[in-house]
Jmol script that loads the backbone (N, CA, C; Angstrom):
load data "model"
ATOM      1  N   UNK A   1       0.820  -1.203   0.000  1.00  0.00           N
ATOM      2  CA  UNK A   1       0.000   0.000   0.000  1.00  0.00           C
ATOM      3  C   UNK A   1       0.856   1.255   0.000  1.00  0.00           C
ATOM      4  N   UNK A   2       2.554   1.438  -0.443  1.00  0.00           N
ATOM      5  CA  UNK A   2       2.816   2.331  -0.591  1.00  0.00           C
ATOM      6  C   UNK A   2       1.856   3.700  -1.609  1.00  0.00           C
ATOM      7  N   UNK A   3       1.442   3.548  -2.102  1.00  0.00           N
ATOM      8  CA  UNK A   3       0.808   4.730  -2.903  1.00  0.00           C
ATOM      9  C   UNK A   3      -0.647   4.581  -2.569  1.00  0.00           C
ATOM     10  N   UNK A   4      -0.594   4.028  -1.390  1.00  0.00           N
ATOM     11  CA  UNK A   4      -2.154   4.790  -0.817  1.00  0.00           C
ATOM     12  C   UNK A   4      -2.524   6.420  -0.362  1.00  0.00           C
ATOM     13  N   UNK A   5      -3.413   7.225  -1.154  1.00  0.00           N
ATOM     14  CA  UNK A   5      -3.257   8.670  -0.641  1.00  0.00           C
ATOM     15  C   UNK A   5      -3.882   8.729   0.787  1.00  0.00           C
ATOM     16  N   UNK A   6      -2.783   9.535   0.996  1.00  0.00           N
ATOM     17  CA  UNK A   6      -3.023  10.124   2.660  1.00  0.00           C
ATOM     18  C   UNK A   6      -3.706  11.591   2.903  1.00  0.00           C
ATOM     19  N   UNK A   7      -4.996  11.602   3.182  1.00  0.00           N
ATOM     20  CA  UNK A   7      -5.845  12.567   3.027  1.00  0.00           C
ATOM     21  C   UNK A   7      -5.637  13.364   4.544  1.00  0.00           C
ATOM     22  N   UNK A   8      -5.636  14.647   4.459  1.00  0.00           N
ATOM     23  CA  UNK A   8      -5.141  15.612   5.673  1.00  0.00           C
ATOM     24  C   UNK A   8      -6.287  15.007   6.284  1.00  0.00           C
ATOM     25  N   UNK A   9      -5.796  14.883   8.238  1.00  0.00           N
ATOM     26  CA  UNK A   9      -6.586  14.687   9.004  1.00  0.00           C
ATOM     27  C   UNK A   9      -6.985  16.095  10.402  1.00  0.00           C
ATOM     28  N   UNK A  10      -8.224  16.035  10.575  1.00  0.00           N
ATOM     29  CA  UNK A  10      -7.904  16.762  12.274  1.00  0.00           C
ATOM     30  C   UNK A  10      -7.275  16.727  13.318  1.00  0.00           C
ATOM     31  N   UNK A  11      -6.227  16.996  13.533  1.00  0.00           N
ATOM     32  CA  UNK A  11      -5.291  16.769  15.078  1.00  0.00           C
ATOM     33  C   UNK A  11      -5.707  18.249  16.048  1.00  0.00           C
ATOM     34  N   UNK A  12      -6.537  17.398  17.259  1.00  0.00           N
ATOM     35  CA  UNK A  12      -6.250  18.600  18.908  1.00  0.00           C
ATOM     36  C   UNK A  12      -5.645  17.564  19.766  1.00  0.00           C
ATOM     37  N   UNK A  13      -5.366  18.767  20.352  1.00  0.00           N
ATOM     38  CA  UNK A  13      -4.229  18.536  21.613  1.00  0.00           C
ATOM     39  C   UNK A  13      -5.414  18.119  22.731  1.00  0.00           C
ATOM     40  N   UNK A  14      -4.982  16.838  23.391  1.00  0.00           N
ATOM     41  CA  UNK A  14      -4.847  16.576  24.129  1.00  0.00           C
ATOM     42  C   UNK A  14      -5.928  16.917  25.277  1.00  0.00           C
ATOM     43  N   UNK A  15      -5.445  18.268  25.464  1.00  0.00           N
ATOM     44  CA  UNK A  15      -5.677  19.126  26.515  1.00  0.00           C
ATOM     45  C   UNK A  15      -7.538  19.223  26.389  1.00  0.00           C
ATOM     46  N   UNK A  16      -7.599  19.266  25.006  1.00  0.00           N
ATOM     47  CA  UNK A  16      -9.055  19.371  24.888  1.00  0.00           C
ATOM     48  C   UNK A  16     -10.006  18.265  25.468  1.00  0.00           C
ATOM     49  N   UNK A  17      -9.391  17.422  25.669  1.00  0.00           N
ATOM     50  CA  UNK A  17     -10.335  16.731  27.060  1.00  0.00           C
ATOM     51  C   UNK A  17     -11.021  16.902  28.446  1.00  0.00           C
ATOM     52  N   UNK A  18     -10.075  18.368  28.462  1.00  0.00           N
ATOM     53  CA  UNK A  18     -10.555  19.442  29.952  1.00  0.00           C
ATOM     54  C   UNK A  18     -11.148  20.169  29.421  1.00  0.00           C
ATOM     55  N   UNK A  19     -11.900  20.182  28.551  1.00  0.00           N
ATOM     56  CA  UNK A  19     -12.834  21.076  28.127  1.00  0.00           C
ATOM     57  C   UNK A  19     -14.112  21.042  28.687  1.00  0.00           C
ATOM     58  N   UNK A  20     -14.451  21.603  30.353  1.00  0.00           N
ATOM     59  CA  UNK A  20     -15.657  21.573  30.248  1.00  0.00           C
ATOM     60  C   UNK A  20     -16.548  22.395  30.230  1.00  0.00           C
ATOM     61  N   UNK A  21     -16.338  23.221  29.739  1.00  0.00           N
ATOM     62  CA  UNK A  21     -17.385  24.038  29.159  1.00  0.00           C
ATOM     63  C   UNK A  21     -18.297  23.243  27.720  1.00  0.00           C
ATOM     64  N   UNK A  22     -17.432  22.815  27.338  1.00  0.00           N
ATOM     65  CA  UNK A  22     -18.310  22.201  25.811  1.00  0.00           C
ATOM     66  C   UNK A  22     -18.696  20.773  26.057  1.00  0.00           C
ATOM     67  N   UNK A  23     -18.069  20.195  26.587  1.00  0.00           N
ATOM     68  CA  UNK A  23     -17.557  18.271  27.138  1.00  0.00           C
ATOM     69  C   UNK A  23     -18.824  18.175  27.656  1.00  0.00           C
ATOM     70  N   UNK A  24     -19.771  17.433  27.127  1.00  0.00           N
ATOM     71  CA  UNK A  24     -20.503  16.935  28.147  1.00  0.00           C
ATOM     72  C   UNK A  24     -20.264  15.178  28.774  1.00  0.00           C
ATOM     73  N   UNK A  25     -19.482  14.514  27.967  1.00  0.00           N
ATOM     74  CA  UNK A  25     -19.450  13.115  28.336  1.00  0.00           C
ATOM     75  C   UNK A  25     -17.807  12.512  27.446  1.00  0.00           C
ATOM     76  N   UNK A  26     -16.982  11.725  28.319  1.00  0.00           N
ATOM     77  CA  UNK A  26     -15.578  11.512  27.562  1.00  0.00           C
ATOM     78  C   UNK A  26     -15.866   9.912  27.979  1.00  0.00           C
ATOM     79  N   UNK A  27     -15.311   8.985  26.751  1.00  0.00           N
ATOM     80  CA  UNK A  27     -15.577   7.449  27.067  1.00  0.00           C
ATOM     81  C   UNK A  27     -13.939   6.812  26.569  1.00  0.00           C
ATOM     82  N   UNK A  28     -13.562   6.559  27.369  1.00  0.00           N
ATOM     83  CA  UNK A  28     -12.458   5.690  26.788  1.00  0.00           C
ATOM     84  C   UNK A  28     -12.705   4.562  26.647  1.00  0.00           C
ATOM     85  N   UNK A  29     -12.700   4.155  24.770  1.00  0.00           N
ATOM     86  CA  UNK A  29     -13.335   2.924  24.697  1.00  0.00           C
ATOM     87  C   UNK A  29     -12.138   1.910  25.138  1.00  0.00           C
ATOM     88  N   UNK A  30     -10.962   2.216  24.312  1.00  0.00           N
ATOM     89  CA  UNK A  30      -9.720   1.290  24.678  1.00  0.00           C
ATOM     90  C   UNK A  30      -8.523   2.329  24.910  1.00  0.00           C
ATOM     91  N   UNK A  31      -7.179   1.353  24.581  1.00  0.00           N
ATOM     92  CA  UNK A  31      -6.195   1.935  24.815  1.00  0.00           C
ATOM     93  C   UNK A  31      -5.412   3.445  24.009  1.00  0.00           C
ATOM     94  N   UNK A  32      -6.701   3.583  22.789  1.00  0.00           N
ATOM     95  CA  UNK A  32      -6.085   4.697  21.877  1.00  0.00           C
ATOM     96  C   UNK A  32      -7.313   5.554  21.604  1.00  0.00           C
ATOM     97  N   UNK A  33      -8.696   4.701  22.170  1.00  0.00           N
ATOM     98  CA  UNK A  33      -9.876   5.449  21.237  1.00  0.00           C
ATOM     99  C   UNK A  33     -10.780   6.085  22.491  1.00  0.00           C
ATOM    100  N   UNK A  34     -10.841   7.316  21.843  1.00  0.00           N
ATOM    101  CA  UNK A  34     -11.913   8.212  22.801  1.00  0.00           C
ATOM    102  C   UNK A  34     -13.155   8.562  22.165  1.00  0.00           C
ATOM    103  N   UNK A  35     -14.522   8.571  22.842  1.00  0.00           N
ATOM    104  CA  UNK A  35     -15.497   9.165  22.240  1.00  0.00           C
ATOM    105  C   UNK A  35     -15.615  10.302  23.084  1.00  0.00           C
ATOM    106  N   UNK A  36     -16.199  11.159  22.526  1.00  0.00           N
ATOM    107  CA  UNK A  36     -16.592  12.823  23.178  1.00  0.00           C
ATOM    108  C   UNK A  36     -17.823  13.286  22.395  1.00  0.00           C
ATOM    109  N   UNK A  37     -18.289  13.332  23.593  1.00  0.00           N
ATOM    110  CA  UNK A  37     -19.776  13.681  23.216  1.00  0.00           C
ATOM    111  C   UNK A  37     -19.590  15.510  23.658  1.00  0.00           C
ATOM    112  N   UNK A  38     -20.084  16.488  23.047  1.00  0.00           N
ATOM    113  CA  UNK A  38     -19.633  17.876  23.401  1.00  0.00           C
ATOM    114  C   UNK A  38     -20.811  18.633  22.421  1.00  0.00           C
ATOM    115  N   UNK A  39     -21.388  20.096  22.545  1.00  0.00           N
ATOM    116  CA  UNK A  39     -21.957  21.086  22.312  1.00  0.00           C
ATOM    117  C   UNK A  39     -21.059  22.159  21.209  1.00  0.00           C
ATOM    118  N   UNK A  40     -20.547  21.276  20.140  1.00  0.00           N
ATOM    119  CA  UNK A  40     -20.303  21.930  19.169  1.00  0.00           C
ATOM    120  C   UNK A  40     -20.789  23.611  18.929  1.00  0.00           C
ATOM    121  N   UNK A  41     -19.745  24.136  18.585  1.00  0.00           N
ATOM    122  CA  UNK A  41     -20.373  25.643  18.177  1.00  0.00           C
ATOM    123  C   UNK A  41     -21.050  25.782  17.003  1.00  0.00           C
ATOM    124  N   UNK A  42     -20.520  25.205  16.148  1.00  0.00           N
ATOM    125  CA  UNK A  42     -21.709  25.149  14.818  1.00  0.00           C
ATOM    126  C   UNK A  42     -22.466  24.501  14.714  1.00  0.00           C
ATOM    127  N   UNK A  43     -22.494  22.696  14.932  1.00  0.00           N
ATOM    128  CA  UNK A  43     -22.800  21.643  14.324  1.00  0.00           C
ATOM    129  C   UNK A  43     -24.183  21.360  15.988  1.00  0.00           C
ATOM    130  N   UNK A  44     -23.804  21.833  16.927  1.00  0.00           N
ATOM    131  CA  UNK A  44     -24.564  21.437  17.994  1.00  0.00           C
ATOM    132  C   UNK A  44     -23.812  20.154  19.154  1.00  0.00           C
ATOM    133  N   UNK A  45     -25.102  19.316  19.043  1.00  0.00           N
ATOM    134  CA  UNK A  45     -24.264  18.328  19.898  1.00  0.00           C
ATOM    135  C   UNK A  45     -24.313  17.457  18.833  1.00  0.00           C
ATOM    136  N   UNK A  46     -22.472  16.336  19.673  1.00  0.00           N
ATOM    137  CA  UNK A  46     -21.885  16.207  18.290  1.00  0.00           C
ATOM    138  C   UNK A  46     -21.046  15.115  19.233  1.00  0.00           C
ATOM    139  N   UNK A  47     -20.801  13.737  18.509  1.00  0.00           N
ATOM    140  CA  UNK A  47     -20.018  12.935  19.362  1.00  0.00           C
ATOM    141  C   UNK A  47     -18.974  12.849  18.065  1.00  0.00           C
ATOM    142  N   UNK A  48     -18.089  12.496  18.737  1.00  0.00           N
ATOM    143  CA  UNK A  48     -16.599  12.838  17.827  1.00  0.00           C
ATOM    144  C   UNK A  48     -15.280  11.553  18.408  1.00  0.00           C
ATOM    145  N   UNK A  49     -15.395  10.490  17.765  1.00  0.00           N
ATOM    146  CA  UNK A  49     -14.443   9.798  17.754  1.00  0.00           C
ATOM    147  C   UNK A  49     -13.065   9.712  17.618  1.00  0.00           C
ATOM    148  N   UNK A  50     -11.966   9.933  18.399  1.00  0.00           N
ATOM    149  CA  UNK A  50     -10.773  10.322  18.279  1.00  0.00           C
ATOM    150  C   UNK A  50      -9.786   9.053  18.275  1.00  0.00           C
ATOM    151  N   UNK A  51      -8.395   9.012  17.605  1.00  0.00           N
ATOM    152  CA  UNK A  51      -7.566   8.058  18.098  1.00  0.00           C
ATOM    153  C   UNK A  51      -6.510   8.778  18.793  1.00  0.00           C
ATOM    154  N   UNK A  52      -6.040   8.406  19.735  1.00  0.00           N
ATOM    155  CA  UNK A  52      -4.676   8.901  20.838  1.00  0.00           C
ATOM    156  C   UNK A  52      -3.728   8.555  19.980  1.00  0.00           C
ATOM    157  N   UNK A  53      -2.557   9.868  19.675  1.00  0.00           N
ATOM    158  CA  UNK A  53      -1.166   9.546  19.443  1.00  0.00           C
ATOM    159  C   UNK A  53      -1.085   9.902  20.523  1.00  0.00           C
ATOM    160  N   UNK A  54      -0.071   9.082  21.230  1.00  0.00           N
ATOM    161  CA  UNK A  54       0.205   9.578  22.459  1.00  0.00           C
ATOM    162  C   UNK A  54       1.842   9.853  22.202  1.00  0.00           C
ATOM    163  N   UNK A  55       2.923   9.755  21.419  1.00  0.00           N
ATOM    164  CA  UNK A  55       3.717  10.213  21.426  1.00  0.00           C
ATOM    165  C   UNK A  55       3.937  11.910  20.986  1.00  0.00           C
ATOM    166  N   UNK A  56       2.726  11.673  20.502  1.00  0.00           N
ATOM    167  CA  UNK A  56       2.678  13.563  20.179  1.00  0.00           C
ATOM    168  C   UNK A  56       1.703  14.468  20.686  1.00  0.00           C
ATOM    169  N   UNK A  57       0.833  13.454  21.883  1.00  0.00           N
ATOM    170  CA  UNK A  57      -0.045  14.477  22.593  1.00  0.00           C
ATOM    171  C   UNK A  57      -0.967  14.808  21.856  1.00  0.00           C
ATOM    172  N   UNK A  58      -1.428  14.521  20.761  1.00  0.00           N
ATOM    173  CA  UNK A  58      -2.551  14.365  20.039  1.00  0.00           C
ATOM    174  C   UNK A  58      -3.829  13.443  19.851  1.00  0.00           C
ATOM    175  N   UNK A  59      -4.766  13.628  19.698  1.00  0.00           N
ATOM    176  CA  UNK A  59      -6.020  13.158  19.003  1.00  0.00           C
ATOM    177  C   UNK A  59      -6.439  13.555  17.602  1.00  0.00           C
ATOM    178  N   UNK A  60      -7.147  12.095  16.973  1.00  0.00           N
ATOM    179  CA  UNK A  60      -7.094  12.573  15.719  1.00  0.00           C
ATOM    180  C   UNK A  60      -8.249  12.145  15.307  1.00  0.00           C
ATOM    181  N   UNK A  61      -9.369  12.884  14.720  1.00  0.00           N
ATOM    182  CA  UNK A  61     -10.626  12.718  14.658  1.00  0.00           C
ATOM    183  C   UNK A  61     -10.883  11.441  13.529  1.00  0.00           C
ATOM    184  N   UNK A  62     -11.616  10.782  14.019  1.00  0.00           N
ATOM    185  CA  UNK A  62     -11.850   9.293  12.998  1.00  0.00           C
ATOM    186  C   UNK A  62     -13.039   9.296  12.463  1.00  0.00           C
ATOM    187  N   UNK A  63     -14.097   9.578  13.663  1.00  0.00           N
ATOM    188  CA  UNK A  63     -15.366   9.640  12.889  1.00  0.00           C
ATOM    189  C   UNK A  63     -16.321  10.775  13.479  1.00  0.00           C
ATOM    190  N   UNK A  64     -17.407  11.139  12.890  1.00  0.00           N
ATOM    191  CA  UNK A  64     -18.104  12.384  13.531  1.00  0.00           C
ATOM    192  C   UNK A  64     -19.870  12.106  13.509  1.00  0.00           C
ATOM    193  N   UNK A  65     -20.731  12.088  14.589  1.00  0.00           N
ATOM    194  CA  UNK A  65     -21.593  11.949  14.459  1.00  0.00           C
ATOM    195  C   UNK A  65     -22.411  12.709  15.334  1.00  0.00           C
ATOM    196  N   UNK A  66     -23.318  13.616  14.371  1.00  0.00           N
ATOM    197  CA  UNK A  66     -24.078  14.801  14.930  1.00  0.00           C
ATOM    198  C   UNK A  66     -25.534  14.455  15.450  1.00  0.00           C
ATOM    199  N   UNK A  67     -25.659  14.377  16.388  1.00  0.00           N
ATOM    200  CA  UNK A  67     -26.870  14.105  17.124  1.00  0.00           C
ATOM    201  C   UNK A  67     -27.566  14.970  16.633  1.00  0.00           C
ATOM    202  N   UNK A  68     -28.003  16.452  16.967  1.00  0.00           N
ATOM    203  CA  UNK A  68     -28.846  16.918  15.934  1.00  0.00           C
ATOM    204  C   UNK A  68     -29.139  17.531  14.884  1.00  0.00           C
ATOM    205  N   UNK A  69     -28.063  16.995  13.830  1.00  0.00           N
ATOM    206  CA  UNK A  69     -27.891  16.969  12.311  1.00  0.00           C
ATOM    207  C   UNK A  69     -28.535  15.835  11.739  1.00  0.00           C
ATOM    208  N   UNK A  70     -29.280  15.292  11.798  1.00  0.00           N
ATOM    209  CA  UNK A  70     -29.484  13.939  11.432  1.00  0.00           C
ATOM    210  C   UNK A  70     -30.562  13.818  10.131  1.00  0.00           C
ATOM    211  N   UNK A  71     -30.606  14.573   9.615  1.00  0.00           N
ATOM    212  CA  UNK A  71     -31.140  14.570   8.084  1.00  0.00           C
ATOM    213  C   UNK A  71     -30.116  15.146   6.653  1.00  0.00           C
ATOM    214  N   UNK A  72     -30.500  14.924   5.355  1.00  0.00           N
ATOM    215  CA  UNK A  72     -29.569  14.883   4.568  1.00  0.00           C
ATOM    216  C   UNK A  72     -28.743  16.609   4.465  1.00  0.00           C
ATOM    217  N   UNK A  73     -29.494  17.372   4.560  1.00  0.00           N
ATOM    218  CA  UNK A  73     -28.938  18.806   4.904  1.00  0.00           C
ATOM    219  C   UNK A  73     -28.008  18.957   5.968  1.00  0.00           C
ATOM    220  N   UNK A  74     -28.125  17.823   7.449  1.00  0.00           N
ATOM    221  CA  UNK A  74     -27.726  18.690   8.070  1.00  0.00           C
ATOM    222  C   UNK A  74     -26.347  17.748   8.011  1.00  0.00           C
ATOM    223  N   UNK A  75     -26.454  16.525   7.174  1.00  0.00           N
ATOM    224  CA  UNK A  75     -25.090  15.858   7.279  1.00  0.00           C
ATOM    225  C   UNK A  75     -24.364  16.877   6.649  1.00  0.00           C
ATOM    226  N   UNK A  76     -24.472  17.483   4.955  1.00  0.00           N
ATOM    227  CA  UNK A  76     -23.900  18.185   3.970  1.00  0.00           C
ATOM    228  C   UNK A  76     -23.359  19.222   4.898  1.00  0.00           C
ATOM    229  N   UNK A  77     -24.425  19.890   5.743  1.00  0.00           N
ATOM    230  CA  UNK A  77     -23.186  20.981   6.227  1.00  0.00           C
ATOM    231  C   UNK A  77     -22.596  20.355   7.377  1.00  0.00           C
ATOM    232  N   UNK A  78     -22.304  19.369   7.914  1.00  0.00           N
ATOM    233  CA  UNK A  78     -21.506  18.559   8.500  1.00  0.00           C
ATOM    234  C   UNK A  78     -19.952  18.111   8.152  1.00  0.00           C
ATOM    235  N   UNK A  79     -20.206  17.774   6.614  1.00  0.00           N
ATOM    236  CA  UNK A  79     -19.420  17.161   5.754  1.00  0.00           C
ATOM    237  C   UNK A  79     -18.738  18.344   5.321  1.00  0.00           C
ATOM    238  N   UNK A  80     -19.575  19.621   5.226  1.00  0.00           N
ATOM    239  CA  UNK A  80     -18.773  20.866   4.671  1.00  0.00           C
ATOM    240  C   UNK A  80     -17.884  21.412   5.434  1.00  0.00           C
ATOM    241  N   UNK A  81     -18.277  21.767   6.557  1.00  0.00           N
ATOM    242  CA  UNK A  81     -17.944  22.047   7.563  1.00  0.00           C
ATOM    243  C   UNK A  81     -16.150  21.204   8.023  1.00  0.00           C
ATOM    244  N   UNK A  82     -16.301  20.028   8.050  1.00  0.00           N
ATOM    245  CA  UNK A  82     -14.978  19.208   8.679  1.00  0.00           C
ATOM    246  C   UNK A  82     -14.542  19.221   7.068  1.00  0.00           C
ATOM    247  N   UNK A  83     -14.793  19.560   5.759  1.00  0.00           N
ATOM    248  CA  UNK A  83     -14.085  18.979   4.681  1.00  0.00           C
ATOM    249  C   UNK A  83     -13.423  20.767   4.313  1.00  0.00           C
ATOM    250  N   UNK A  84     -14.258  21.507   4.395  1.00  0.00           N
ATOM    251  CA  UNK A  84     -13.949  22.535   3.634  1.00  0.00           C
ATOM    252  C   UNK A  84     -13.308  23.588   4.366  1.00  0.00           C
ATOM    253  N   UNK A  85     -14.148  23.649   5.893  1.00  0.00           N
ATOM    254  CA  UNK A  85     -13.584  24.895   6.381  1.00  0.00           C
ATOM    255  C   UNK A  85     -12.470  24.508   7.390  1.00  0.00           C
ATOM    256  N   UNK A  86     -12.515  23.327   7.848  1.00  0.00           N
ATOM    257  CA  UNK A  86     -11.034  22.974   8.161  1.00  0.00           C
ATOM    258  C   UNK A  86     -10.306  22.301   7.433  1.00  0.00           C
ATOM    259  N   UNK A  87     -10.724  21.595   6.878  1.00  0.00           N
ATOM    260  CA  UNK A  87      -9.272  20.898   5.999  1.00  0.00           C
ATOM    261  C   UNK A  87      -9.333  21.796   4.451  1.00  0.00           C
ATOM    262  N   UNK A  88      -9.446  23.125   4.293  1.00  0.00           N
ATOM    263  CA  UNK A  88      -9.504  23.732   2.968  1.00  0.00           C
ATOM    264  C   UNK A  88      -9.634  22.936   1.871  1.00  0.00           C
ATOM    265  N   UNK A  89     -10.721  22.243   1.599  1.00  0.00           N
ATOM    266  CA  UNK A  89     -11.834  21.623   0.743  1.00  0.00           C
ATOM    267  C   UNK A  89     -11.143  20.161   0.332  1.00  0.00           C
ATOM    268  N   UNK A  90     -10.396  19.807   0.702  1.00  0.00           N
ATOM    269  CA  UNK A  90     -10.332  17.996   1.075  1.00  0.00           C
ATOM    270  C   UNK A  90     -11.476  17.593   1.491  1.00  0.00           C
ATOM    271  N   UNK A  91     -11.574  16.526   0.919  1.00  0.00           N
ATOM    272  CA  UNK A  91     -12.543  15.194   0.943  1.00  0.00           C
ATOM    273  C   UNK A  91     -12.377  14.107   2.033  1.00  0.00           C
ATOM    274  N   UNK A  92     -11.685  14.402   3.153  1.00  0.00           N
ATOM    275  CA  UNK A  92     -11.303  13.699   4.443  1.00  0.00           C
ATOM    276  C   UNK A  92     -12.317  12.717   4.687  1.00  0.00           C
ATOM    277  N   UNK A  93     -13.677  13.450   4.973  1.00  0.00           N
ATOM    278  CA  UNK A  93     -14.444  12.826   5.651  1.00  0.00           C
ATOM    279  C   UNK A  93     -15.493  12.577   4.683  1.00  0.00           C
ATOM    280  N   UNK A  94     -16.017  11.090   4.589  1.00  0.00           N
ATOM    281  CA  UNK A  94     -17.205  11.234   3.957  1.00  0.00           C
ATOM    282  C   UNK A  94     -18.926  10.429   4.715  1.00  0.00           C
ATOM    283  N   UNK A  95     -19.952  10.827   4.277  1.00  0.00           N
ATOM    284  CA  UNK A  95     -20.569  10.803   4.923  1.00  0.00           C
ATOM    285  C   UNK A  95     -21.038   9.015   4.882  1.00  0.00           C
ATOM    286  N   UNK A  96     -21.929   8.501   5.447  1.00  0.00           N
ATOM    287  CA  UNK A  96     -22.306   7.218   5.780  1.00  0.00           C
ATOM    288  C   UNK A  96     -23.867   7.608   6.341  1.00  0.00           C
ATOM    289  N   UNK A  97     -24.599   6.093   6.442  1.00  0.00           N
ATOM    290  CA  UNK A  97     -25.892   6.157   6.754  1.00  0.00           C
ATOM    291  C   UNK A  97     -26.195   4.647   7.106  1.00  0.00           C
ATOM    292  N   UNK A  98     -26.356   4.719   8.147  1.00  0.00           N
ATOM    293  CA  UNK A  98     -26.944   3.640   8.809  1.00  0.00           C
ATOM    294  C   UNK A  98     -28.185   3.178   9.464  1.00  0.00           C
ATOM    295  N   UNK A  99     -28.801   2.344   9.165  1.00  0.00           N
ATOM    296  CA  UNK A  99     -30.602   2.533   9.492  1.00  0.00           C
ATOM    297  C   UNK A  99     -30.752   3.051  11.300  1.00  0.00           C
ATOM    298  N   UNK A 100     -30.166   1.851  11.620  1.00  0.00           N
ATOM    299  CA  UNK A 100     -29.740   1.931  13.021  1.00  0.00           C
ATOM    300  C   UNK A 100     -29.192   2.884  14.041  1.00  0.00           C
ATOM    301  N   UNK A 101     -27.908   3.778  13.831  1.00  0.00           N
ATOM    302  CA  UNK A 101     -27.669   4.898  14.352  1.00  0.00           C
ATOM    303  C   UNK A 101     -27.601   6.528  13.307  1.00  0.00           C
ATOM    304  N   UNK A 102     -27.999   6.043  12.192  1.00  0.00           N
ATOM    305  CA  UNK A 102     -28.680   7.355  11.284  1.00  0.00           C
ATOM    306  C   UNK A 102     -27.206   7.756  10.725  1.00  0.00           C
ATOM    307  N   UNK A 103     -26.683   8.975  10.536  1.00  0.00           N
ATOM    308  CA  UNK A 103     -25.978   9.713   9.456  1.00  0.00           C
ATOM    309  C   UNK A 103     -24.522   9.748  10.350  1.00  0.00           C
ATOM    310  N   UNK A 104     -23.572   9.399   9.882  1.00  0.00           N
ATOM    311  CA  UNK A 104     -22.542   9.945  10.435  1.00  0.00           C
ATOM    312  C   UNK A 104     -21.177  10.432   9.509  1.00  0.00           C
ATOM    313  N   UNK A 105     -20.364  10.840  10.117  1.00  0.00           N
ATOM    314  CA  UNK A 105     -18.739  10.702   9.010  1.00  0.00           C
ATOM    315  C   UNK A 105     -17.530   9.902   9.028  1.00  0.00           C
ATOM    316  N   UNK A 106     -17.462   9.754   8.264  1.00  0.00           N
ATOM    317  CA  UNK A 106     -16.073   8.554   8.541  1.00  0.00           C
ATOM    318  C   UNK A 106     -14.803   9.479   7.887  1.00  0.00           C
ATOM    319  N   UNK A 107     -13.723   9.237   8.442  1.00  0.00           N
ATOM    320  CA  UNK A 107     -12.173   9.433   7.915  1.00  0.00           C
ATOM    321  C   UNK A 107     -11.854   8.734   6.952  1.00  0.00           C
ATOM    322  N   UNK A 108     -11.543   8.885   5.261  1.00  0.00           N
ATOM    323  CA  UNK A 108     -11.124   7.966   4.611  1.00  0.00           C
ATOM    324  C   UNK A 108      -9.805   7.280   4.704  1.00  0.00           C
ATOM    325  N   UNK A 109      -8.923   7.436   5.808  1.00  0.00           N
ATOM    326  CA  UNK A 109      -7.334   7.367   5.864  1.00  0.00           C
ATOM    327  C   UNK A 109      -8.022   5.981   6.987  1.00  0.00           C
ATOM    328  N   UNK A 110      -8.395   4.745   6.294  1.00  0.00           N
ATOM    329  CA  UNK A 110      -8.866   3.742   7.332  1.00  0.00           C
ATOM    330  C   UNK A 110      -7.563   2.476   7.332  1.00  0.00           C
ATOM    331  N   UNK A 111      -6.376   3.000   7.129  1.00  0.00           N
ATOM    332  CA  UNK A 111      -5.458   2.056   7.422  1.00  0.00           C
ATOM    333  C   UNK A 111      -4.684   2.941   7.992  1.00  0.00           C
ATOM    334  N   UNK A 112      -3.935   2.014   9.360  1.00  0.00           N
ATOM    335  CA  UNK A 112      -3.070   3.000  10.218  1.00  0.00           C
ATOM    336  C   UNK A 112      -1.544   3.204   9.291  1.00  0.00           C
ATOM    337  N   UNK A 113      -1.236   4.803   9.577  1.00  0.00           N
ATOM    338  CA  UNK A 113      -0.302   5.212   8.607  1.00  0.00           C
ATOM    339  C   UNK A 113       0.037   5.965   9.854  1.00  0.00           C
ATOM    340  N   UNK A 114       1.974   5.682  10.025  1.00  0.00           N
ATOM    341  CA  UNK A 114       2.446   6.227  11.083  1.00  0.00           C
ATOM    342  C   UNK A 114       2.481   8.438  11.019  1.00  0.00           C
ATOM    343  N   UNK A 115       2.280   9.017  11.701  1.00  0.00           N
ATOM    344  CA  UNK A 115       1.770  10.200  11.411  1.00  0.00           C
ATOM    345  C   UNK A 115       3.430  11.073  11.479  1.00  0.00           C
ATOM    346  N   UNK A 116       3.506  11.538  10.283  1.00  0.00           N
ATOM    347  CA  UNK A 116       5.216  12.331   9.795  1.00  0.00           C
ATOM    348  C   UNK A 116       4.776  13.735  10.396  1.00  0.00           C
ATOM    349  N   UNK A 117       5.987  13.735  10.562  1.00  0.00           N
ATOM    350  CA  UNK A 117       6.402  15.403  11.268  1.00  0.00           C
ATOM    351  C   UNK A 117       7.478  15.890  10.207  1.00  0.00           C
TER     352      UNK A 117
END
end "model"
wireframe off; spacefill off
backbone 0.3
color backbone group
């Protein structure tokens, strides 16, 4: 898989886990993966799947799922939102639909690729 493209991802620090002003709920599923459920400023409430680098004090957003975005509009500006206005119009994230837990986003970078500095 050398010439697999590596699509820019979201990296926060760390620190944003003491966020409680926005944080309403932090789950450590395992040894690298966090869910955060939080009061988004645009998007609302918004659970946001992260993986831990922990050698660089980072989290790196994997998947995104907007509790109350949950129709086809409100994924698009979901999708716009994490594709365009932070990653300056990369295709990072794309959207998904599941009967069961409804609309969410996925990271297309779904094989682990060690992260270059």
């Amino acid at each position: 898989m050398k010439n697999a493209k590596r699509w820019p991802e979201i990296y926060v620090d760390v620190k944003f886990l003491q966020r409680e002003d926005i944080i309403n709920k932090v789950v450590r599923v395992d040894k690298t993966t966090y869910n955060i459920n939080f009061e988004h400023p645009v998007l609302g409430q918004t659970v946001e799947v992260y993986d831990l680098i922990y050698e660089h004090k980072l989290l790196c957003v994997r998947s995104v799922y907007p509790i109350e975005m949950q129709d086809a509009d409100g994924i698009e500006t979901c999708k716009d939102y994490y594709n365009n206005f932070l990653l300056d119009g990369e295709e990072t994230y794309l959207e998904y639909y599941n009967e069961e837990v409804g609309y969410f986003l996925l990271s297309r970078n779904i094989t682990e690729v060690p992260l270059e500095w």
